[in-house]
C-alpha positions in Angstrom: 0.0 0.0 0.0 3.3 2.5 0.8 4.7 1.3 -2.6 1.4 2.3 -4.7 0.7 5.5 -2.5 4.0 6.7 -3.2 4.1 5.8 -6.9 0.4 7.7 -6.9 2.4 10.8 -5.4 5.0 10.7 -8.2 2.3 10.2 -10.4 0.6 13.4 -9.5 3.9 15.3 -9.0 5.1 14.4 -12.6 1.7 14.5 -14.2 1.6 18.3 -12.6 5.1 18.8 -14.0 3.9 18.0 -17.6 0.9 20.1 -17.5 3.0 23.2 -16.6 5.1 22.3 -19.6 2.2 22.1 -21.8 0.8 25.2 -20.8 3.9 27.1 -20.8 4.4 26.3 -24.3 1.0 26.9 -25.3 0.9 30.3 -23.6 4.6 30.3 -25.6 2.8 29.8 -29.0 -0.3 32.5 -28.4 2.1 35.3 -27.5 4.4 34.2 -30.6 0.9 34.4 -32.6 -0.3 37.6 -31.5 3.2 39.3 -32.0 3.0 38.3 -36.0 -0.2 39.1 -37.1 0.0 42.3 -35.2 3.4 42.8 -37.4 2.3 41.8 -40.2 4.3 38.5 -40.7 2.3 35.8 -39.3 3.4 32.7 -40.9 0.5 30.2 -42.1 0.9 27.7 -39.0 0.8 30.3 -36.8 -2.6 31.6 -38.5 -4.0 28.0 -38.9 -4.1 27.9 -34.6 -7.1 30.6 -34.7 -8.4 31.5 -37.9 -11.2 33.7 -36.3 -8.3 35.5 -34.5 -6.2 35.9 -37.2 -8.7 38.3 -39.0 -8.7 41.6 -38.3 -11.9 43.3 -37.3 -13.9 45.7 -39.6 -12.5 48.7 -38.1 -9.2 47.1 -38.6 -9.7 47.2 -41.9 -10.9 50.4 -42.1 -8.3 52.2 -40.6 -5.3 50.0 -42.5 -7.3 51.0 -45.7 -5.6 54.2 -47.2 -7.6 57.5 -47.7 -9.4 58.2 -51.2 -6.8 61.5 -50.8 -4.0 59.5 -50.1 -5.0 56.6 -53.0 -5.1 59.8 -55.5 -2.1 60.9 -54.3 -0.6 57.5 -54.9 -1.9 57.5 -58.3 0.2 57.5 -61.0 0.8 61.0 -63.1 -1.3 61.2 -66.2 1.0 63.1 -68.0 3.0 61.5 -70.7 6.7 60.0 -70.3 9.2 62.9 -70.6 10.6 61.1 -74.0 7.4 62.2 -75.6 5.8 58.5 -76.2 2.6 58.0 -74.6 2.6 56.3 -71.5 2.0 52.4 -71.1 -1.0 52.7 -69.1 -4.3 55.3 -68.9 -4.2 57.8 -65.9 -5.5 56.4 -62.3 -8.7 58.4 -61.3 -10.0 58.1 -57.7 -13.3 57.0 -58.4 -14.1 56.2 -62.2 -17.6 56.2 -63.1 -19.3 53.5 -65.3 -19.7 55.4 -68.9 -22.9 52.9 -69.2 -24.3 49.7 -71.1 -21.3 48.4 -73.7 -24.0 47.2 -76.9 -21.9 44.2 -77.2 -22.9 43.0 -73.6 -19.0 44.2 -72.7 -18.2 45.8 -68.6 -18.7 49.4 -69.4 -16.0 51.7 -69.7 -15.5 53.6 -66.7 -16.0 57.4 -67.3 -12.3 59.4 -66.2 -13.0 63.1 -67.4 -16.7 64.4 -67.9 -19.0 67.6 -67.5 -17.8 69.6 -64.7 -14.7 68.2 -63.8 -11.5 71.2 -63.6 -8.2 69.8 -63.7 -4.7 69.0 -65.1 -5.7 66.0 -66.7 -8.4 68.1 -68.3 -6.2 70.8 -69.5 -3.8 67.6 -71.4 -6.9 66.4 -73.3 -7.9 70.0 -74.4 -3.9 70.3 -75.7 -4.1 67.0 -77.5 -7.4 67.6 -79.0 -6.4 70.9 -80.1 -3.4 69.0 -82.0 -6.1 66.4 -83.5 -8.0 70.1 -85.1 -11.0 69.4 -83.0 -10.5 71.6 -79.7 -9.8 75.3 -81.6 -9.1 77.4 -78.2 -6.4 77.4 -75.4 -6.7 74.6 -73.0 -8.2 76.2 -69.4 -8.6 73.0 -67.8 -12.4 73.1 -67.2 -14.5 70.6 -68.8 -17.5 72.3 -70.3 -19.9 71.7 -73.8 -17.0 73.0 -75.6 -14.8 70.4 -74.5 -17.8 67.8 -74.2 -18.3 68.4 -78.3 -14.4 68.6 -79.1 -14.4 64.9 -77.7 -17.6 63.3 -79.1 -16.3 65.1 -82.4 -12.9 63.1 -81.9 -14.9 59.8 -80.8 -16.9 59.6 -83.9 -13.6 60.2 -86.3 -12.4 57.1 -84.1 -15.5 55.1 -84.7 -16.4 55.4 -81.0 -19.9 56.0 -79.2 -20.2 60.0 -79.3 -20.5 60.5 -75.7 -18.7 63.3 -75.1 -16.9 61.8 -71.9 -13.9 60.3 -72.1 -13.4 56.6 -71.0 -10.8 54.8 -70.7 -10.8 53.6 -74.5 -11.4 57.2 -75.6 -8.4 58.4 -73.4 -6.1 55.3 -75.1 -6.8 56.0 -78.4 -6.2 59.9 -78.2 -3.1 59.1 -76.4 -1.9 57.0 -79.7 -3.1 59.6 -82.0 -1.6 63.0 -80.3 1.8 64.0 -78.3 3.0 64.9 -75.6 1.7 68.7 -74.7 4.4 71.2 -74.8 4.4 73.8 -71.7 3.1 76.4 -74.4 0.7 74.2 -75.7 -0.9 74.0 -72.2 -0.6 77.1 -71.2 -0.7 79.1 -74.8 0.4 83.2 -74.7 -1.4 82.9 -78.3 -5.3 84.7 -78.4 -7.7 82.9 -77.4 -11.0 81.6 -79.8 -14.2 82.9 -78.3 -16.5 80.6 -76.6 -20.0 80.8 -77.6 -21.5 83.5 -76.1 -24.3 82.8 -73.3 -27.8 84.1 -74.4 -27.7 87.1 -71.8 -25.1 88.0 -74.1 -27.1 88.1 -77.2 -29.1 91.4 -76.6 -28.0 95.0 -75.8 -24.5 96.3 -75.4 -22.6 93.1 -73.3 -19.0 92.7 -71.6 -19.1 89.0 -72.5 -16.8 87.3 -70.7 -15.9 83.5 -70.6 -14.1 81.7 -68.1 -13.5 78.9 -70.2 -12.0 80.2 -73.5 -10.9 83.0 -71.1 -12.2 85.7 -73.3 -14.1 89.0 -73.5 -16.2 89.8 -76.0 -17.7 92.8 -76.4 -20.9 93.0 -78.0 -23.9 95.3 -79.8 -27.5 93.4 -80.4 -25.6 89.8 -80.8 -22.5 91.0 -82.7 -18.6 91.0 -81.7 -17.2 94.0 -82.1 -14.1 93.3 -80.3 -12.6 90.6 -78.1 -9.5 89.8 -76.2 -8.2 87.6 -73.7 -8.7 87.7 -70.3 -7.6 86.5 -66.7 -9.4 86.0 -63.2 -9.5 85.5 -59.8 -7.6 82.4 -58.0 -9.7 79.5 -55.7 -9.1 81.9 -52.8 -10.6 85.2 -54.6 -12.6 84.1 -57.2 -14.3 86.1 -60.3 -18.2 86.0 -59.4 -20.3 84.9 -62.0 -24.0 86.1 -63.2 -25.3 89.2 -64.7 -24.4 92.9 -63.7 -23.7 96.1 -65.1 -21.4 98.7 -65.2 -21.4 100.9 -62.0 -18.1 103.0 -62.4 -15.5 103.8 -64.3 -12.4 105.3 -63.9 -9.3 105.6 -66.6 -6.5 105.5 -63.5 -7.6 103.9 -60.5 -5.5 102.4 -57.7 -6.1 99.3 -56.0 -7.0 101.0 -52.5 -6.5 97.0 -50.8 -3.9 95.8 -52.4 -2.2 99.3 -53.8 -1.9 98.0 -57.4 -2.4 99.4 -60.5 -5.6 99.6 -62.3 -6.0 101.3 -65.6 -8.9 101.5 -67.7 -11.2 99.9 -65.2 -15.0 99.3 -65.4 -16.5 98.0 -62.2 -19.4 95.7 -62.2 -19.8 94.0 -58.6 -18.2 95.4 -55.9 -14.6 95.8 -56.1 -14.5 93.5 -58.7 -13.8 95.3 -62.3 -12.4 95.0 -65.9 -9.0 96.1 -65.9 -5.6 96.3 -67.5 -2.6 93.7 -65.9 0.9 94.6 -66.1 1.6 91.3 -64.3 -1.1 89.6 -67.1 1.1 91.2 -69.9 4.2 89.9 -68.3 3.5 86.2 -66.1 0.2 85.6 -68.2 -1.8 82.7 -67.0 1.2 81.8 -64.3 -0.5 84.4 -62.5 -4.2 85.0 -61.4 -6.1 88.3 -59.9 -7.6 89.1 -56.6 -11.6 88.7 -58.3 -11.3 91.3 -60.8 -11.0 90.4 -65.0 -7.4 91.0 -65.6 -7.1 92.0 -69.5 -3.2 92.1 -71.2 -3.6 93.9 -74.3 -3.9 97.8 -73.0 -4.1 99.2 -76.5 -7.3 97.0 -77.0 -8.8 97.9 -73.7 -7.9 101.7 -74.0 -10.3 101.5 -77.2 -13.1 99.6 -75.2 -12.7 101.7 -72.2 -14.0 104.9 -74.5 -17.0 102.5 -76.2 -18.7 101.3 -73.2 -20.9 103.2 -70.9 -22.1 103.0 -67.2 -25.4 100.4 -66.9 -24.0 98.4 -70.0 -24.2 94.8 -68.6 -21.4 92.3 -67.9 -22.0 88.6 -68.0 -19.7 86.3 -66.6 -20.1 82.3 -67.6 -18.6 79.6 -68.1 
């Protein structure tokens, strides 16, 4: 009876031992486990103990997820290689849009520049389309009907749907057929074409002005009797647009905010006016105004100044 009690002892003392061993290296392995997913690195044993732990949670997820800001900052440039070839690949776009229903039962094309959209990307396909004959103004970067015709005209040469957005096979296939935009050709010192006017321009004596050909036209019952290029306001101080008239004129004037130079100008809402730029004439689009319609030709303007009278109205579109 000694002889089994005491071998019952050891029992218990060495089955103790080895259940402290076990659990040490089971408590061994979670740690171990824990430490690799958290970095990253967990190998596929260690994953195959716990799958449920090995998953992060939604909010995991989330926050390992980058930003849309930081996946469009991530994004590749749209711009062409600097050898001039087109590059390999169309440009990323944060969140393309499906262009709709392909007839051949085909995934749509998603859409990457459409109406409304102001950009770089936007001022490169004006460039090239003006190349290709069928954009026939400066590039500004906006994407209006001007630019929405321009493409559809360049889609039906290519035997594409006329949509007038580009998708990615519209943006492939004007990459192939145009170059690479020179710094001029984005940002032309040349005169600009006029934009059509708006119909509040169409009747009476008009300051027509266009922020997307950035142009002013000015105009008697519907007729151009002069233009000329123009320039405006930044993100900061922006040009406002609608209807107005002219309140005030004055040949000389000086800023009395930002104690600049303002010849020949013809205010039409608030502070903001129609003036001549020195810094226009010199940096041209480089450059942008504090709200009021910058104008670089002064011999052009001089003649303009003496044509138009207080309560002609201004209208400003795009």
């Amino acid at each position: 009876m000694k002889r089994s009690s005491t071998v019952a002892r050891g029992g218990v003392v060495r089955g103790g031992a080895v259940r402290r061993v076990v659990l040490a290296a089971v408590s061994v392995a979670l740690v171990a486990g824990c430490t690799a997913q958290a970095a990253g690195t967990g190998s596929g044993a260690a994953g195959s103990s716990g799958s449920a732990s090995a998953q992060p949670s939604a909010s995991e997820s989330a926050s390992a997820s980058p930003s849309d800001s930081e996946s469009a900052s991530a994004s590749p440039d749209a711009s062409p290689t600097d050898d001039g070839k087109a590059p390999s690949s169309s440009p990323a776009f944060p969140t393309p849009e499906p262009s709709g229903s392909a007839s051949d039962g085909a995934p749509a094309s998603p859409v990457l520049m459409k109406d409304g959209d102001e950009n770089e990307q936007v001022r490169e396909l004006q460039a090239r389309l003006r190349q290709l004959k069928h954009f026939d103004r400066a590039p500004t970067g906006f994407y209006g009907s001007m630019t929405a015709r321009s493409v559809k005209s360049f889609q039906k040469k290519q035997g594409l749907t006329g949509t007038g957005s580009v998708d990615e096979t519209t943006w492939q296939r004007l990459l192939g057929a145009s170059r690479k935009p020179t710094a001029d050709e984005l940002k032309p010192s040349t005169t600009n074409a006029l934009d059509t006017p708006a119909p509040a321009c169409m009747t009476g004596r008009v300051l027509c002005i266009s922020k997307e050909s950035r142009t002013l036209a000015w105009m008697i019952d519907g007729k151009v009797v002069s233009s000329m290029d123009v320039r405006f306001g930044s993100e900061n101080t922006p040009t406002r647009e609608g209807t107005f008239s002219v309140g005030w004129k004055a040949r000389e004037w000086t800023s009395t905010i930002y104690h600049t130079p303002m010849p020949y100008a013809m205010f039409f809402s608030g502070g903001q006016a129609v003036h001549y730029s020195s810094d226009f004439a010199a940096r041209g689009y480089a450059g942008a105004s504090h709200g009021c319609v910058n104008v670089r030709d002064r011999a052009k303007l001089a003649v303009l100044f003496d044509q138009v009278k207080v309560g002609d109205k201004v209208v400003v579109h795009w």
